[in-house]
SERO-433855 format. One record per residue (C-alpha): z, x, y. Coordinates in steps of 0.02 Angstrom, whole numbers, plus 50000, padded with zeros to 5 digits. Example, Ala and Ser with C-alpha at 12.3 -4.5 7.8 and 13.67 -1.06 7.14 Angstrom:
BEGIN
50390, 50615, 49775
50357, 50684, 49947
REM end
This chain:
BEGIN
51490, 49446, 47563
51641, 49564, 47569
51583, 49747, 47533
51666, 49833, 47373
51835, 49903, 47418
51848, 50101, 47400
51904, 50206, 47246
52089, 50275, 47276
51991, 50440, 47281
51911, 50395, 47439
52026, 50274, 47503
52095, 50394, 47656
51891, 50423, 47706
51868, 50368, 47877
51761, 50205, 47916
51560, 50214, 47855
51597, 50403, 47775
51543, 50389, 47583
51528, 50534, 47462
51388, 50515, 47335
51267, 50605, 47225
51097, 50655, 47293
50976, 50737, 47191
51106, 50800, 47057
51226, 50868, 47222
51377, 50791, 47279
51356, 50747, 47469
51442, 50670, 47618
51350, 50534, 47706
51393, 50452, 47854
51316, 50286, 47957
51300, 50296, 48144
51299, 50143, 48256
51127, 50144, 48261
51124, 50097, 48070
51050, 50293, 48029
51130, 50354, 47868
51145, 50531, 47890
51183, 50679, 47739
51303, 50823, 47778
51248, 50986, 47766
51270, 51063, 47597
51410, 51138, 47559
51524, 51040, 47676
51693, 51022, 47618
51797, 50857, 47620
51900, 50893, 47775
51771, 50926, 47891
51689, 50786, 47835
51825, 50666, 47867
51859, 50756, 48040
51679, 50743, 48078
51684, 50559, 48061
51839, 50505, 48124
51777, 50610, 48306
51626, 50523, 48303
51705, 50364, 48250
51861, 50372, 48400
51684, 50407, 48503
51565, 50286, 48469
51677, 50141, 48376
51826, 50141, 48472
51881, 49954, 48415
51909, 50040, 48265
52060, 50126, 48325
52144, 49970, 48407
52316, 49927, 48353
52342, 49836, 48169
52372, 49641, 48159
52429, 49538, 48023
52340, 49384, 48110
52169, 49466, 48134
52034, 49546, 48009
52050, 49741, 48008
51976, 49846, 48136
51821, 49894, 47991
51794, 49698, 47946
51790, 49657, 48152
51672, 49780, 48171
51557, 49746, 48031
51567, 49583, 48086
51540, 49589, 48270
51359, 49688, 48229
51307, 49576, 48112
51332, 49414, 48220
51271, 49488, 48377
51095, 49430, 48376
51035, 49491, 48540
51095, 49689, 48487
50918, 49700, 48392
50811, 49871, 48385
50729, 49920, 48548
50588, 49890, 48481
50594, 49699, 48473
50631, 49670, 48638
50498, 49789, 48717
50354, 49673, 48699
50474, 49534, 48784
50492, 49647, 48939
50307, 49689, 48966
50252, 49518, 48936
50364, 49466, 49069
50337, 49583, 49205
50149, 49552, 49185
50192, 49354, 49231
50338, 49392, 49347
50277, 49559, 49451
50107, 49554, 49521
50066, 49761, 49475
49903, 49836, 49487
49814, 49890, 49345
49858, 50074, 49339
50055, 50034, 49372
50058, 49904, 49234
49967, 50023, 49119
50092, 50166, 49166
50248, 50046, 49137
50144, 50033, 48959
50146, 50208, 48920
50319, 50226, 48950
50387, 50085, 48851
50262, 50153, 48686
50346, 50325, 48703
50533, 50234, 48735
50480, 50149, 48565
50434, 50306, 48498
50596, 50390, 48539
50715, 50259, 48514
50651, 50104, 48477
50746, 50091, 48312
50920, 50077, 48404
51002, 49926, 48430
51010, 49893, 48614
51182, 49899, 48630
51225, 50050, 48566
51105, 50128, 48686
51189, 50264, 48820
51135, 50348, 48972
51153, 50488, 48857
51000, 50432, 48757
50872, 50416, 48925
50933, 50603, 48967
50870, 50649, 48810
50707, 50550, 48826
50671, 50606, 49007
50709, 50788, 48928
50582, 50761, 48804
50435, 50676, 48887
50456, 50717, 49070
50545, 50890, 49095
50401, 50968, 49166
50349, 50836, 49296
50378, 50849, 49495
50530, 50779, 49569
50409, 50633, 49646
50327, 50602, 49475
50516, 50599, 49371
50573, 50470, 49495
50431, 50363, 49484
50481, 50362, 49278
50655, 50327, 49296
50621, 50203, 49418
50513, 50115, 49279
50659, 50135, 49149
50773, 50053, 49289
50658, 49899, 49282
50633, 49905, 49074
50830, 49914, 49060
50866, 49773, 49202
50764, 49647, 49084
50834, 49694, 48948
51009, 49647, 49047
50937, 49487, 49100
50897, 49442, 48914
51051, 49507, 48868
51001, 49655, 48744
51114, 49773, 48848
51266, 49698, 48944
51246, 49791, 49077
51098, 49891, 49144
51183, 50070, 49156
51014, 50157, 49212
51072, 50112, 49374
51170, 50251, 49342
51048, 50383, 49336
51022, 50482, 49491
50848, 50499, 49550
50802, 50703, 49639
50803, 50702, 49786
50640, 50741, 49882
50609, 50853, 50027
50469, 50900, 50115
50404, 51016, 49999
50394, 50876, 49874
50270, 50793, 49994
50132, 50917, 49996
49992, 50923, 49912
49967, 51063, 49779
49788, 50993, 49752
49666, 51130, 49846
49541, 51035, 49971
49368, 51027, 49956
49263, 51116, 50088
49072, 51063, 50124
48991, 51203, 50050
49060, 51199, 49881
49033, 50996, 49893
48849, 51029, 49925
48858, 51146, 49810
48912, 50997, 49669
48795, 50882, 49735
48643, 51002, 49719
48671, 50993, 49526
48741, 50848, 49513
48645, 50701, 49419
48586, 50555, 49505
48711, 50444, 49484
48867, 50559, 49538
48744, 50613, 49696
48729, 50431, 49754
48941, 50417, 49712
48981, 50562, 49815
48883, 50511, 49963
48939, 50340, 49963
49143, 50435, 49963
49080, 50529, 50093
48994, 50398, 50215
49141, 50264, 50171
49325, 50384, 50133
49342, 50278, 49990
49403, 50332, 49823
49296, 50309, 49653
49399, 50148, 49608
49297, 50046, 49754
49134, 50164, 49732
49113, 50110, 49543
49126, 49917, 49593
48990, 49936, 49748
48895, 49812, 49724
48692, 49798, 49790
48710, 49636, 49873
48843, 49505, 49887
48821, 49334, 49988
48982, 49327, 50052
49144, 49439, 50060
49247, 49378, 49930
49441, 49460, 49862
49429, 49601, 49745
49245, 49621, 49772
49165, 49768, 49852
48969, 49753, 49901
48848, 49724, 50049
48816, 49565, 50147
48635, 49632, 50248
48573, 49555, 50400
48469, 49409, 50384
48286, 49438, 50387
48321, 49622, 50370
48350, 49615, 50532
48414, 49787, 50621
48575, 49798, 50748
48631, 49941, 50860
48787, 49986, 50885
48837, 50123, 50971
48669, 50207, 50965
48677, 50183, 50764
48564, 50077, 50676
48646, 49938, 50591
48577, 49846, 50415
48724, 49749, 50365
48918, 49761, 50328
48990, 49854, 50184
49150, 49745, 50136
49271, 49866, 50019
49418, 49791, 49948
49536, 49926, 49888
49620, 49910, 49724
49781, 50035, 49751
49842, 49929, 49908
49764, 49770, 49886
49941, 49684, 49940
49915, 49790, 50107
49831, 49711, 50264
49734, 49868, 50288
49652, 49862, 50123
49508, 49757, 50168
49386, 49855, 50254
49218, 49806, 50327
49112, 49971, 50363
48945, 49943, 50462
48792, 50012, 50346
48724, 50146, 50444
48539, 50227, 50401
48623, 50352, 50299
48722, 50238, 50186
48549, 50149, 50196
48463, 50290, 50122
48610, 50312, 49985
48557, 50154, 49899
48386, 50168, 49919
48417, 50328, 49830
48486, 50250, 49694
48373, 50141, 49683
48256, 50286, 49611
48327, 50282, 49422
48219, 50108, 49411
48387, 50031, 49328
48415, 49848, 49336
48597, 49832, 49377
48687, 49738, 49518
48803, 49904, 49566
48756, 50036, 49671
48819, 50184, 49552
48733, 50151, 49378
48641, 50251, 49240
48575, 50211, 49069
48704, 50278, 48942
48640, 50438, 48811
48691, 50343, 48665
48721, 50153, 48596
48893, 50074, 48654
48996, 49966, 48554
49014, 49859, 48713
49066, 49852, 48880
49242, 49936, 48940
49361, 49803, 49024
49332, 49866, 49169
49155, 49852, 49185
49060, 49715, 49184
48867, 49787, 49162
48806, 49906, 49036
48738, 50021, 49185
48880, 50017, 49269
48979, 50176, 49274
49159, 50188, 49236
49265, 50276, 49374
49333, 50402, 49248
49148, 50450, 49197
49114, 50479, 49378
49291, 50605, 49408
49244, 50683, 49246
49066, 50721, 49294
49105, 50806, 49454
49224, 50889, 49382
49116, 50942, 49239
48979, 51004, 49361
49095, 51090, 49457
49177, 51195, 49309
48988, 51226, 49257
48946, 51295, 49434
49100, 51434, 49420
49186, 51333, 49571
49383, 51382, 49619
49369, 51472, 49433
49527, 51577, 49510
49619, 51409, 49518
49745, 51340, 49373
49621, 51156, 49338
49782, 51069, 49386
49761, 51140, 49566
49566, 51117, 49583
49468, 50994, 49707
49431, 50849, 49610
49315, 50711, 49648
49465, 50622, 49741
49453, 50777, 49883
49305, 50710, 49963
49399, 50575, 50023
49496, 50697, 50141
49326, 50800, 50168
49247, 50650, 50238
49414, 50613, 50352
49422, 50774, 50410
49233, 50781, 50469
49265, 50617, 50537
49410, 50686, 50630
49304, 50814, 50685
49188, 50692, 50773
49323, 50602, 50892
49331, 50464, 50780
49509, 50396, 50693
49488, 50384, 50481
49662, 50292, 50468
49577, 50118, 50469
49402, 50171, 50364
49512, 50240, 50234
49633, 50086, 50228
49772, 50188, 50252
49850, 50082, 50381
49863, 49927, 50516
49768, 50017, 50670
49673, 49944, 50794
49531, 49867, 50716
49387, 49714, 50736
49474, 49573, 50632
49368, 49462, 50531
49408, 49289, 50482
49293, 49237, 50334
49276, 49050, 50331
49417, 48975, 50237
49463, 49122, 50153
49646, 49208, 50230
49581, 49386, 50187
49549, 49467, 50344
49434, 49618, 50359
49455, 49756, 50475
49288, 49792, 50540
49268, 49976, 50596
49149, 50081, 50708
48961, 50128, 50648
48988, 50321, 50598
48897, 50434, 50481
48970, 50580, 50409
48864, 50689, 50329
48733, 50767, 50448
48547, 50688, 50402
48475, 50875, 50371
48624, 50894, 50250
48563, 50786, 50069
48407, 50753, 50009
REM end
């Protein structure tokens, strides 16, 4: 349908600049290429009006100013026409959903990455997800990082515009954009500085300190950190017994008959197997940690709370749920953000690093490095423990299974005198 041709009184207006009445005023209103009609201010006259538009117009709609042919529709009709029969230049929006659903079949992320990627494609919907794709500019993800990310670290903004470089090369590859100009957008660059760590550490006293008032739960999670260097993500999914190691599952396989080994003038009940999620694509990130009499006494400890639940770290919950979360599979079981919370809850309560900004205080995450640095201490390496990387280690072939596990040496961290 061929749009209404213009009065002679508005016959000189530039392309998509109307003058009409809104609420009993005469106004100017204009359509940008993202299909926003936008009013003038009031009291703009007609020349800066048209001068407005035709700018933005030369800008934004330059097939507009192309030379005139006799042979071809006008520059307005073959640009009315080119948006209209485009049907991959649809609002961001639309093709959002396409690009996650697609990286979740086509990029094997972890949890927290995908979920990150998530967050950033909600608030790219938020900012500009009624735009059609195409008319989107590097100018617009300036803006956006501007908005939502101005006040990250130079390592943090990377990571995001590393994530908009993916979003964006999808959209290429389904044609939404015809090129993916992100590529275009420099990351910071990083120095050293950018590499340390403005989290303060945790010493022992102040740990003990936590773990005096802690409840039982978080006491029997922060000694397991301790004995093992392994973060809350594996603590929460420790499970009493398992019968065999297995991928993605973190528990203890005892000695038959209860029988007791020595190693290294440490008792020995079983193996600890500890599967870390963050690196599970690593080698290193299968870890089998002998189960010493102290980690021994750890789940005997927890064993005090007379719970039935299959995972180490449990408690009964103060109210009713709902349900379980998705990533828990008992009602006992506690989530790994209950467990940072908590310690971080008992440590506010105890007045701890009170002259620290929260962003800079020792979370639960610091007793990671407070157990390698006492192990450290002791002559012993915590590169392989922690499943940081390939060292020397005892490799373990499972049966049929190609996981290998990296067994390391009996130690124990904490001194026996030191928890109760």
């Amino acid at each position: 349908m061929v749009g209404r041709a213009r009065s002679k009184k508005t016959a000189h207006y530039p392309p998509f600049l109307v003058k009409m009445s809104h609420r009993g005023q005469s106004r100017f209103r204009f359509t940008t290429v993202d299909g926003v009609k936008k009013l003038f201010p009031i009291g703009t006259v007609e020349q800066e009006a048209i001068q407005a538009a035709h700018v933005y117009n030369l800008q934004y709609r330059p097939e507009l100013g192309s030379a005139f042919s006799l042979s071809e529709m006008t520059p307005f009709r073959k640009a009315v026409s080119k948006g209209r029969k485009d049907k991959f230049n649809r609002p961001l929006k639309d093709w959002l959903p396409l690009v996650l659903s697609r990286v979740k079949k086509e990029e094997r992320l972890s949890k927290d990455v995908y979920r990150n990627l998530e967050r950033d494609c909600y608030r790219l919907d938020e900012f500009m997800g009624r735009l059609p794709t195409k008319s989107i500019k590097l100018q617009h993800i300036n803006e956006f990082l501007s908005k939502y990310y101005s006040e990250l670290s130079n390592r943090q903004l990377n990571n995001k515009i590393s994530n908009l470089k993916k979003v964006f090369s999808y959209l290429a590859d389904e044609s939404a954009i015809e090129s993916n100009f992100v590529l275009n957008k420099k990351q910071r660059r990083l120095t050293r500085e950018d590499y340390t760590k403005a989290r303060h550490d945790l010493d022992i006293e102040n740990y003990q300190k936590v773990y005096d008032a802690a409840p039982l739960f978080l006491k029997v999670a922060m000694s397991l950190t301790l004995e093992t260097t392994h973060a809350v993500r594996e603590i929460y999914r420790l499970r009493y017994r398992i019968y065999k190691p297995r991928e993605g599952v973190c528990g203890i396989l005892w000695n038959p008959d209860k029988e007791v080994e020595y190693v290294d003038g440490h008792a020995v009940y079983g193996m600890l197997y500890v599967h870390r999620e963050k690196v599970k694509k690593s080698d290193a990130s299968t870890v089998a940690i002998p189960v010493t009499q102290t980690i021994k006494d750890i789940v005997d400890l927890s064993k005090t709370s007379r719970l039935i639940c299959p995972y180490i770290v449990h408690r009964k919950p103060k109210q009713q749920q709902r349900g379980i979360s998705k990533e828990t599979d008992h009602l006992y079981q506690v989530h790994h953000h209950n467990i940072s919370k908590e310690f971080s809850k008992v440590r506010d309560s105890l007045g701890l690093y009170s002259h620290l900004k929260k962003s800079l205080r020792p979370t639960y995450h610091e007793i990671r490095g407070l157990a390698a640095r006492m192990i450290e201490q002791q002559g012993q390496s915590a590169t392989e423990r922690m499943a940081h990387a390939n060292a020397k280690t005892t490799k373990i072939y499972t049966g049929t299974s190609d996981i290998i596990w990296h067994q390391v040496p009996p130690v124990e961290v904490m001194p026996k005198s030191g928890q109760k």
